[in-house]
N, C-alpha and C positions, 0 to 999 in steps of 0.2 A: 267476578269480572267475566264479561263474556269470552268465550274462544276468541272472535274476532281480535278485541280489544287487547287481550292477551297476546295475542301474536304480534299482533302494532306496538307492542311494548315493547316486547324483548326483540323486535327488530330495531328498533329505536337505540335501548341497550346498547346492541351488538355493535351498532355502525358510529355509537358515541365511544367506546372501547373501541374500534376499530381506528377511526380519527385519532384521537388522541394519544393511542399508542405506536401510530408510525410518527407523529411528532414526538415522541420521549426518543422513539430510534433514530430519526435523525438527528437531531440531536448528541443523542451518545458518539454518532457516528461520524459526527462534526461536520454532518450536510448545510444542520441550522448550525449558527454559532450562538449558542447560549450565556448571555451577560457570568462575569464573572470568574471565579478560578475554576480552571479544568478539573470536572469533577470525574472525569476517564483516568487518570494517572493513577489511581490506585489499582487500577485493574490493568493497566497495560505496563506498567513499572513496577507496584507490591507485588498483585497476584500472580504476574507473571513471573516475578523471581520466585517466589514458593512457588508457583508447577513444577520452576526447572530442580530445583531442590526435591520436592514430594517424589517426583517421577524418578527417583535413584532410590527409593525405598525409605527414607530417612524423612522427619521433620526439620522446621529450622529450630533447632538448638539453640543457635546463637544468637537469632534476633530478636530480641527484643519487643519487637512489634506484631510477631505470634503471638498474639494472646487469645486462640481459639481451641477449643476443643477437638478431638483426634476427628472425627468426624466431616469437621469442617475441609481437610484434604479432597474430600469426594468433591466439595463444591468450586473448590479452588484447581482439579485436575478435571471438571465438567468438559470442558473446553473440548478436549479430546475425544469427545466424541463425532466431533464435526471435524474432522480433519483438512478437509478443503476448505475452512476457512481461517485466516487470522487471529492468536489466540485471545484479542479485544473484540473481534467482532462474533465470533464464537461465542464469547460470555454473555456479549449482550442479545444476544439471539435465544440463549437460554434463557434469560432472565425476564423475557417476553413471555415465552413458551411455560415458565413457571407462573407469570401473571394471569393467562390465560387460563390456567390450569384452576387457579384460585377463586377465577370467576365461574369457572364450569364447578368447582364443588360449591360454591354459594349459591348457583342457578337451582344444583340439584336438593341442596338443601330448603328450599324456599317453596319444595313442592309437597305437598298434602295440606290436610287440616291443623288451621293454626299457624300459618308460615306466610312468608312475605318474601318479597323481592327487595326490599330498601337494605340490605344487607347486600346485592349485590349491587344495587345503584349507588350506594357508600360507597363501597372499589373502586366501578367505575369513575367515579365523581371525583375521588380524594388521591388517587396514586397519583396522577399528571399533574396536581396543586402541587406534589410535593417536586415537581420539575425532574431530571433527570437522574436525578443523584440514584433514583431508586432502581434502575436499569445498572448503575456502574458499583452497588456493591452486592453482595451476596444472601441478604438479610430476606429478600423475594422471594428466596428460595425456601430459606428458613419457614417462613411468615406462610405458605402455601403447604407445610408440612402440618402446620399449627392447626390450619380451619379444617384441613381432612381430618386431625385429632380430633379436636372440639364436634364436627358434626358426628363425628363416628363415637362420641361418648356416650351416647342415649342405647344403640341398639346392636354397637359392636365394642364393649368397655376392653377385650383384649388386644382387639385390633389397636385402640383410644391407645392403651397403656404402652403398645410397641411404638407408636408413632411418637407419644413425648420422649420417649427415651431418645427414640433416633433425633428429635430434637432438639433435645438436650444438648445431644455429644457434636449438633450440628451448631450451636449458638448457646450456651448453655440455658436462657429465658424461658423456653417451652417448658423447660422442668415444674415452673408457675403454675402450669396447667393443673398439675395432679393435686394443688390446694383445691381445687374447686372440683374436684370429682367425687361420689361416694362411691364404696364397695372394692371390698379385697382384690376381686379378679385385675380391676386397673395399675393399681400399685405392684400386684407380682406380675405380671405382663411386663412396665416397666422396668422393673427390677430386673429382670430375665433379660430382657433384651438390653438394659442398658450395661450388663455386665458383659451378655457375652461379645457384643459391638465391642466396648473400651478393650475388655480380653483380646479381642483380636488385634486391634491398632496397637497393642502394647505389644503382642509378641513379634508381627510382622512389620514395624516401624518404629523405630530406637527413637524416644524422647517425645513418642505422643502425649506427656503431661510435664512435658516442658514446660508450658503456657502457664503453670500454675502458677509459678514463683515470676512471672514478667510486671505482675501488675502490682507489688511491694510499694515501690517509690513514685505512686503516681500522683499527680498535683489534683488540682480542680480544673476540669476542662470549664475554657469559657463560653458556653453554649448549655452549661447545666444551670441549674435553679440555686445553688452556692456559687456559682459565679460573680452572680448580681452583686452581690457586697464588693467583693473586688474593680469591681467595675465603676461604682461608685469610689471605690476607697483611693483610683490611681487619681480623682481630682482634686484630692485633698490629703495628698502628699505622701501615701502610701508605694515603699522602692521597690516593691518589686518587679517582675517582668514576667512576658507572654512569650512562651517558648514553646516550638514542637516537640513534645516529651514522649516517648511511649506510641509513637504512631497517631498522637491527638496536638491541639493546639492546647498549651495548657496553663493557669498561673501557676506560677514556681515564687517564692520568697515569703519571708514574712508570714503568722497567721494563715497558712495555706493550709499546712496538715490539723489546725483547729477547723476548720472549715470541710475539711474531707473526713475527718472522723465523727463532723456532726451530721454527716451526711452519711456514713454507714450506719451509726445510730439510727437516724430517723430509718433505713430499711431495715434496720434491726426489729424497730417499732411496730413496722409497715407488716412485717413474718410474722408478728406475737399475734396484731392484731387480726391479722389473716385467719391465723390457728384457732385465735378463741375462735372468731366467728365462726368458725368451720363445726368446732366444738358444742356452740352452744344451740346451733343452727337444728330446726325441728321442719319447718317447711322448705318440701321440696318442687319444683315444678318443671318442664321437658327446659325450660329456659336456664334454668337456674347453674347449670355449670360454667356456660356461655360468659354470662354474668358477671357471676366470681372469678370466672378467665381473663374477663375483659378489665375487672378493676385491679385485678394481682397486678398484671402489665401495668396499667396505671401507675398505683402505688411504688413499684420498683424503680419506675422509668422516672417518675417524679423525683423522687427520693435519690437517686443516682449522684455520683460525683460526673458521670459523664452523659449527655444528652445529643447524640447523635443525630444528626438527622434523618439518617436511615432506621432510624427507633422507632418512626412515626408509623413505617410500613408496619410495625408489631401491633401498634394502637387501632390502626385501622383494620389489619385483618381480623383481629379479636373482637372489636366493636361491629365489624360488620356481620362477625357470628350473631353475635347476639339479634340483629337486627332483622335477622330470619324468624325469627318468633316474635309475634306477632306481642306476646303479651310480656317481652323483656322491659324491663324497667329501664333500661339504659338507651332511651332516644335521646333527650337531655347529651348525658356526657359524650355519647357519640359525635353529636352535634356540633359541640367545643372542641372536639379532636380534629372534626374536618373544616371548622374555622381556623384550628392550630397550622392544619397541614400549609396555606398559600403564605403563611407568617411565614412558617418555616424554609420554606424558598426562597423568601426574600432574607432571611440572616444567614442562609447559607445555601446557593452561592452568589445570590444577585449582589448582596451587598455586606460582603463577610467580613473584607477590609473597615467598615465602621465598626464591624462586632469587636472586630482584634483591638483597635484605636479606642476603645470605648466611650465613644465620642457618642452625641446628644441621641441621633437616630438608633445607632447601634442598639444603646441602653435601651431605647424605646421597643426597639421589634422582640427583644429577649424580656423586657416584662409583658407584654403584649401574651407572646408565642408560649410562656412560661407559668405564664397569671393563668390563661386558657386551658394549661394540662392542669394546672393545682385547682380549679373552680371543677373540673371533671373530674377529679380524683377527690373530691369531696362529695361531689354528688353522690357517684355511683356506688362510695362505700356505706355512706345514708341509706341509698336506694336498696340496695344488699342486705344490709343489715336491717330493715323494717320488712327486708321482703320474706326474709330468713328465719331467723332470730325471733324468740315470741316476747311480748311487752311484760310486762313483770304482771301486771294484771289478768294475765293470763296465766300464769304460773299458778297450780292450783297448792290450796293447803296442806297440810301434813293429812289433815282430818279428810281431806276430799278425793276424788279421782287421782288416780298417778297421769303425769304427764302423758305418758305416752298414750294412756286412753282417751285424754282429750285432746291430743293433737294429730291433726289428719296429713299425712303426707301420700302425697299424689304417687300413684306409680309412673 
């Protein structure tokens, strides 16, 4: 691409990122008024009662709807650093500021041989589809910690290793990352730094693993991929009910906990098959961590008893890693994630109340929204696994070369 044209681009970029993220702020900030239920109330009613809790030195113990890692405090006591402003309007000023942030490491990632910009016009493209919700939780922050990992796993693996950890303990999902990395230095990095982080929230904050024991008795959120039967099943006479459980909306009765135990199975499924792959895995390429980062998050997120909407910001930042490498195999499932994303706005919040009702549209937008991650989470693990992994015919005989002399892996 010429300089000129290049420049024309990422002007372009900046000022389509620039539009559309003072509309997700007004919005948050209730200048627009956005169709549907107030997706601010978790941040100016949840998060704000955990600051006022965090900020005495203590986790919440007793709530139940703590279900975050010690870590997560930093994100939820962020606020305070803006003191002259409102502890809602503070969060979402950060949560701009960490958006921003997400696009400047994807900008920079996208630079040398081999590399692209469609990983940062993903971002830009796919965060505003997903409407405001992703301004009013804390997952942006998360998700902006993740692409600094992932770009930083080629040429900085210790730096890679400290950033999953702090991700970990910030949303526990980054931990995903370290399936798709090779080499020791990543893993003790992590190790190190995840120990001494938790170390510390454990001695200077009584009940930082509180969280663990919250999520025992939780149902099937209606907005996961095990939902769907329920949703069918309430038209044909099945009693149970849709109750706020655990800080989600969730089925409770009947057939629930068969439904959510076949839903840890299958991520039980979703880790083994992970593992082999990892195992049996001979080619390597500057992409290939990206990749297996972007379909781990798939696979889990799929697989999940809960599907959040704010989950999606995990899918896109991951897929939009990939999309810096020009020779990632994950255009395809990328693709279906930011088709996923404008579904996902409209089941939550434009038109949630059908979700709950499970009534004709509701059903529609969650197979829609749902079919879209599960068709992407099949691609990409195809795509992985032929990209990775050698064909049996290439497996040489007892009597012939050893693998590893004939298989070539890229530095």
């Amino acid at each position: 691409m010429e300089p000129t044209a290049a420049r024309g681009s990422l002007a372009g970029l900046l000022g389509i990122w620039g539009v559309t993220r003072a509309a997700l702020l007004l919005c948050v900030l209730k200048v627009v008024v956005f169709p549907g239920p107030d997706v601010t109330s978790d941040v100016s009613v949840i998060y704000r009662g955990w600051y006022d809790v965090l900020v005495t030195g203590t986790f919440p113990q007793d709530d139940v709807t703590w279900q975050y890692p010690p870590a997560a405090a930093l994100a939820v006591l962020s606020p305070a650093v803006l003191p002259f402003l409102e502890y809602a309007t503070a969060f979402f000023v950060l949560a701009l500021v960490s958006d921003a942030a997400a696009l400047a490491l994807l900008l920079r990632g996208a630079r040398g041989t081999g590399r692209s910009r469609r990983g940062a016009w993903l971002w830009v493209a796919a965060v505003p589809l997903l409407g405001p919700t992703v301004y009013a939780r804390y997952d942006v922050m998360v998700t902006a910690v993740a692409v600094a990992a992932l770009l930083a796993a080629g040429r900085h693996p210790r730096l890679a290793g400290a950033l999953m950890a702090f991700g970990a303990l910030l949303k526990v999902w980054p931990a995903l990352l370290l399936l798709a990395v090779r080499g020791r230095v990543t893993w003790v990095s992590a190790a190190v730094t995840g120990v001494a982080v938790a170390g510390l929230f454990a001695v200077l904050m009584p009940g930082a693993f509180a969280f663990l024991g919250f999520q025992r008795d939780r149902g099937t959120e209606v907005e996961s991929l095990g939902s769907l039967v329920f949703h069918v099943a309430r038209h044909h006479g099945w009693d149970g009910e849709v109750l706020l459980n655990y800080g989600s909306v969730e089925f409770l009765g009947p057939y629930v906990s068969w439904v959510s135990t076949g839903a840890l199975f299958l991520t039980g499924a979703a880790l083994a098959w992970l593992v082999l792959r990892r195992l049996l895995a001979t080619r390597f390429a500057p992409h290939t961590a990206a990749d297996a980062a972007f379909t781990a998050v798939l696979l889990f997120t799929v697989t999940s008893r809960v599907i959040s909407p704010q989950y999606m910001v995990w899918l896109v930042g991951t897929a939009a890693v990939c999309l810096c490498f020009r020779e990632s195999r994950m255009g395809r499932p990328a693709a279906l994630v930011l088709a996923a994303c404008p579904v996902t706005m409209l089941e939550f919040p434009v038109w949630f109340g059908h979700v709950v009702a499970s009534d004709a549209l509701g059903i529609t937008l969650l197979t829609i929204r749902n079919g879209l991650l599960v068709a992407a989470s099949l691609l990409a693990a195809r795509a992985l696994w032929r990209a990775t992994v050698p064909a049996r015919r290439e497996i040489p005989s007892a009597a012939g070369p050893s693998w590893a002399e004939r298989t070539t892996v890229p530095s």
